[in-house]
N, C-alpha and C positions, 0 to 999 in steps of 0.2 A: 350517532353524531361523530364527526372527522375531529380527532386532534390532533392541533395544531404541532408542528414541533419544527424547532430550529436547526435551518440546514446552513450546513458552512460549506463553501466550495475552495477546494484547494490546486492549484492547477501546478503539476510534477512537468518538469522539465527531465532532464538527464540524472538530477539529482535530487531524489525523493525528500521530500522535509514535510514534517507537519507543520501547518499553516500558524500555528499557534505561540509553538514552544521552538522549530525549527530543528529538533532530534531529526536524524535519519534513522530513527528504529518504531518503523509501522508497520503493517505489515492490513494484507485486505481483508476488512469488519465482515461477516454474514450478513446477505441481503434481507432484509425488514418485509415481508408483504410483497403484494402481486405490483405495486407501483416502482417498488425499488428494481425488483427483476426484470419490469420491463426496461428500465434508464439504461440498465446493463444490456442487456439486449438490441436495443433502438439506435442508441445513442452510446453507449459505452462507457457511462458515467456509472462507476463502480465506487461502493464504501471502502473506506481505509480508517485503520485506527491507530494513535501513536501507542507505543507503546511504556512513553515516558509520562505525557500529563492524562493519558484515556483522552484524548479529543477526538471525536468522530468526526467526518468530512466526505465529502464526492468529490472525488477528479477521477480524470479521463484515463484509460488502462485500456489494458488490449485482453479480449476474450483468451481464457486460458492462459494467461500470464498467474506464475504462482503466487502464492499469498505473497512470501515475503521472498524478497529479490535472494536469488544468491549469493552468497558471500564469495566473495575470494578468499582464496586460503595459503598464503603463503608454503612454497614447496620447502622439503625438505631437504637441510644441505646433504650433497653424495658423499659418502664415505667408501670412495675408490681407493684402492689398494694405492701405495705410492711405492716405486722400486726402479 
């Protein structure tokens, strides 16, 4: 027998949020079964999970996009000789 279970869709713009809680720290869930791999696949609806309230969700991503986005990292000031 199929069970049921509660899907949430969360649709990322430029700026990833979970749908829930609105943290920007998610990062992409492991796919569930042969049904979730194919959404990825077909259609490109990939799991994500926050990493603030654990809300699980599906929105749209691009094949081979990492889990979790890259940070920026602020460069370090140069410490050039002054003379």
């Amino acid at each position: 027998m199929l069970k049921a279970q509660k899907v949430r869709l969360g649709f990322h713009g430029r700026s990833r949020q979970c749908p829930s809680c609105k943290s920007e720290k998610i990062r992409r869930s492991r796919r569930k079964g042969a049904f979730e791999k194919a959404l990825s696949r077909v259609i490109f609806l990939y799991p994500y999970r926050c990493k603030e309230c654990d809300e699980r969700y599906f929105s749209f991503g691009l094949p081979g996009e990492p889990e979790v986005p890259p940070q920026t990292v602020p460069s370090a000031p140069s410490h050039a000789s002054r003379g």
